[in-house]
C-alpha positions in Angstrom: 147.0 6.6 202.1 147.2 5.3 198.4 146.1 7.5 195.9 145.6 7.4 192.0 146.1 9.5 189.0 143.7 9.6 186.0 145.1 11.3 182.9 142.7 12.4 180.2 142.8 11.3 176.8 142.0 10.8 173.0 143.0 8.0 171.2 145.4 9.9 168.2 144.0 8.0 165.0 140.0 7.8 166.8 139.2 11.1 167.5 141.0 14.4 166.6 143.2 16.1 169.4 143.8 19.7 169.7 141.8 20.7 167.1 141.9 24.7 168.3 145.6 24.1 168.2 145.2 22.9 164.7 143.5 26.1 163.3 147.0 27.7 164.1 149.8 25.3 163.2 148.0 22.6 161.0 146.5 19.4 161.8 149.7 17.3 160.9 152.2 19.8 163.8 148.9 19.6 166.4 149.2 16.0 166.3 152.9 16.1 166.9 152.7 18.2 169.5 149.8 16.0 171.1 152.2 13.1 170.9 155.1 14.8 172.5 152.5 16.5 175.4 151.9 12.6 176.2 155.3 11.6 176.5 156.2 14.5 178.9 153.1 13.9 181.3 153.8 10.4 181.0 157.4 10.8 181.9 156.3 13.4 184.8 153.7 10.8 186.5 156.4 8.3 186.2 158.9 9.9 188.1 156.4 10.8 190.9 155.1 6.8 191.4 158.6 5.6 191.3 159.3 6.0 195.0 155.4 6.1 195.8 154.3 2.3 195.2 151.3 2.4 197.0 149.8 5.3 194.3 148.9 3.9 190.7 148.0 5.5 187.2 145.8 5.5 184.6 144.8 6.8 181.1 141.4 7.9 180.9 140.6 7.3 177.7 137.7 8.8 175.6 136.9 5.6 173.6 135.8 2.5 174.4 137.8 1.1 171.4 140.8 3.4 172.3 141.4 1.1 175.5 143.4 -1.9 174.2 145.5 0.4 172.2 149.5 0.4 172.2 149.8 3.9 173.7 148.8 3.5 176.7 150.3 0.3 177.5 152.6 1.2 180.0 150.1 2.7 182.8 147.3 0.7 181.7 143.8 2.2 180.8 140.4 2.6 181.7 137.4 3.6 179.8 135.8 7.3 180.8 132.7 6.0 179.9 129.8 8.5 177.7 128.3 11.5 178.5 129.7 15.3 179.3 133.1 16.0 180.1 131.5 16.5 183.8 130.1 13.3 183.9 133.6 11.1 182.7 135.4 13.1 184.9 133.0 12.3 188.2 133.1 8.6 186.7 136.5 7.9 187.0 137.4 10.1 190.3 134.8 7.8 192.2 135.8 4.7 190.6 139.2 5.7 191.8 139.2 7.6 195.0 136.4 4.2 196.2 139.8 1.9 195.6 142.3 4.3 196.5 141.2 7.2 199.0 142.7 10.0 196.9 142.8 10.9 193.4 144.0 13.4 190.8 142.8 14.3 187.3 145.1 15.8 185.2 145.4 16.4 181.2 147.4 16.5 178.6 147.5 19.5 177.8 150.2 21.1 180.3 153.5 19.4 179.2 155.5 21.8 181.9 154.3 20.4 184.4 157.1 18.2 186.6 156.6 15.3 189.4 157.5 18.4 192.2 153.8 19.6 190.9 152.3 16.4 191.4 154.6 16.2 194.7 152.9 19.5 195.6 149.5 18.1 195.2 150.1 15.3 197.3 151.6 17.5 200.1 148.1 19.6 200.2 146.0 17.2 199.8 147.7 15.6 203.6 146.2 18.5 204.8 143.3 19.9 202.8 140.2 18.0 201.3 140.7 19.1 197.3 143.5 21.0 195.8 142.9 22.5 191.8 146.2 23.4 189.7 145.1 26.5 188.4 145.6 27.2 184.6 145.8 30.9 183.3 142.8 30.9 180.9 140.6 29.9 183.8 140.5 26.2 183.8 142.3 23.8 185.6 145.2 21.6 184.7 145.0 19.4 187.7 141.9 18.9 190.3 142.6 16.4 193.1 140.4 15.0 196.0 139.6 12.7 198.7 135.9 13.3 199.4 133.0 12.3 197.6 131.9 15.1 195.3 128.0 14.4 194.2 127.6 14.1 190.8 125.4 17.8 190.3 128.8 19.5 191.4 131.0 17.8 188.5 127.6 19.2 186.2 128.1 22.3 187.3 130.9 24.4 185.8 130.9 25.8 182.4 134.1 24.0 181.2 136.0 24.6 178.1 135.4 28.4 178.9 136.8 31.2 181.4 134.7 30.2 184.4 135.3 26.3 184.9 137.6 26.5 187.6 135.5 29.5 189.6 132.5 27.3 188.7 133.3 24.5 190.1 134.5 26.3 193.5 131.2 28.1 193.9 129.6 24.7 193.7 131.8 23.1 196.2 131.6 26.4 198.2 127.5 26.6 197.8 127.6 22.5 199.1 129.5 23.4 202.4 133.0 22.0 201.0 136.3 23.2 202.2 138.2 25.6 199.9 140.6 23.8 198.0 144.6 24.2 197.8 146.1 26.3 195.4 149.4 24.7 192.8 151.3 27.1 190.7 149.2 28.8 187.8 150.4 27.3 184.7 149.3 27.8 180.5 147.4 24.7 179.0 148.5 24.4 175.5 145.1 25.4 173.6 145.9 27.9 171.0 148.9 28.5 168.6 149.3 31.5 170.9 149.8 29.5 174.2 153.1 27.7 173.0 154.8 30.6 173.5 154.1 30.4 177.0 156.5 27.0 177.2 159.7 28.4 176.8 158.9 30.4 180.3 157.0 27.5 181.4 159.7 24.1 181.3 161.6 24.0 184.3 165.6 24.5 184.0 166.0 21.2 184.6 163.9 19.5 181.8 163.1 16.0 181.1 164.1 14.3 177.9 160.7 14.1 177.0 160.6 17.9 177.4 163.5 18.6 176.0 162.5 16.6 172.8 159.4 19.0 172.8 161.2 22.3 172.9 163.5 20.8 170.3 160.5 19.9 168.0 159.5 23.2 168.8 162.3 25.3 167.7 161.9 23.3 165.1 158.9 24.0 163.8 158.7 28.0 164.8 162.3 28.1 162.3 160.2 25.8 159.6 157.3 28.7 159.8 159.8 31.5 159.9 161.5 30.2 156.7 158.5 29.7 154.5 
């Protein structure tokens, strides 16, 4: 089966990213760290197409006018279209899983993660109907499937807060769905405080692009320490 990725985005220059990240560090070392958190889940889904040519990815990207932009040239993009987060998110994971059979929906926001998770994904998704990687403060850094979900479901979950992910489990549960696969819990990058997670977080092995963020990291933590 081929399968899709959809990676959630703003446009850096048309709408702010990581604004609660920017009440700790400053606007100017959010949007750094924004830029570097693309690169590493770009590299990641990279690595886990190359030997997988029947799977594609996309950005989603918030703006209609954030499409045609030079960032996300090299997977090509789609529009989310308007509405709730709930609402983009059930847009694109029918327009893809229709083409595709299976899809994943991931962020930006969890620069650890590493093809082996997206790898991991696919493995439980060959044998279960939706698989959520779980993140710490309650959400979910990846959800993938390959059944229809009605809209009402993607409505249902209280996101940006503690519940989302058991949200949207009690509304699959409450509609007769399967329960879905588990991935290794992992720390979106929200708050100042959740960087510190990273350093536990990378793999041993890192990817340039990784390794260019803990660099710009250390960085920056030094910078703060000095002044």
């Amino acid at each position: 089966m081929s399968g899709a990725i959809a990676i959630f985005v703003k446009t850096p220059g048309l709408t702010p990213a990581k604004t609660r990240l920017a009440r700790g560090i400053g606007t100017a070392q959010a949007e750094d760290f924004y830029h570097h958190s693309l690169d590493c889940v770009a590299f990641s889904v990279a690595r886990f197409l190359k030997p997988r040519k029947d799977w594609i990815a996309r950005w989603a990207v918030a703006e209609a006018e954030g499409v045609e932009d030079p960032r996300w040239r090299d997977f090509g993009a789609r529009h989310t279209g308007p509405g709730t987060l709930g609402e983009r998110m059930w847009r694109v994971y029918e327009g893809l899983r229709r083409v595709h059979g299976q899809v994943f929906l991931i962020g930006a926001d969890a620069p650890q993660m590493g093809a082996r998770h997206l790898k991991a994904a696919q493995q439980a998704l060959e044998e279960q109907d939706f698989v959520f990687g779980p993140a710490h403060d309650g959400g979910f850094w990846l959800f993938g499937g390959k059944r229809p979900i009605p809209k009402p479901l993607w409505l249902a979950p209280r996101y940006s807060t503690a519940h989302a992910r058991a949200d949207f489990i009690d509304a699959l549960k409450a509609n007769a769905f399967p329960a879905p696969a588990m991935l290794d819990f992992l720390n979106d990058i929200d708050e100042a405080e959740d960087l510190a997670a990273l350093t536990h977080e990378m793999p041993a092995t890192r990817s340039p692009a990784q390794r260019r963020l803990m660099a710009w990291l250390r960085q920056m933590e030094s910078d703060q320490t000095r002044m």
